[in-house]
C-alpha angles and dihedrals in degrees: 000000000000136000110253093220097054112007092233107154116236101187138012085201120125123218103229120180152069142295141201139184148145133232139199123196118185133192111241119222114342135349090268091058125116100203131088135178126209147183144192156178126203122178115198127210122201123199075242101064100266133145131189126183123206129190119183126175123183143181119220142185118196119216 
């Protein structure tokens, strides 16, 4: 990691591990229709015991 500001580096530790998640997208509208929302939830395991959790939603047009 480094500080954008000043690109000091903060830590030399890696991040190991593994992540999971799951994700719906849905078709807004009709079949015709070119937007979609999703969402989504990710966790995050590290080999040190840590665990992140991460949500996302988005809306999206397709062209």
């Amino acid at each position: 990691m480094k500080r954008e500001d000043t690109s000091q580096s903060l830590s030399t530790e890696r991040f190991e591990g593994f992540a999971y998640g799951v994700g719906l997208q849905e078709q807004l509208f009709d079949a015709d229709s070119q937007w979609y929302v999703s969402a989504r939830w990710q966790r995050h395991y590290s080999s040190g015991q840590i665990k992140i959790d991460t949500v996302g939603a988005a809306l999206r047009y397709a062209f």
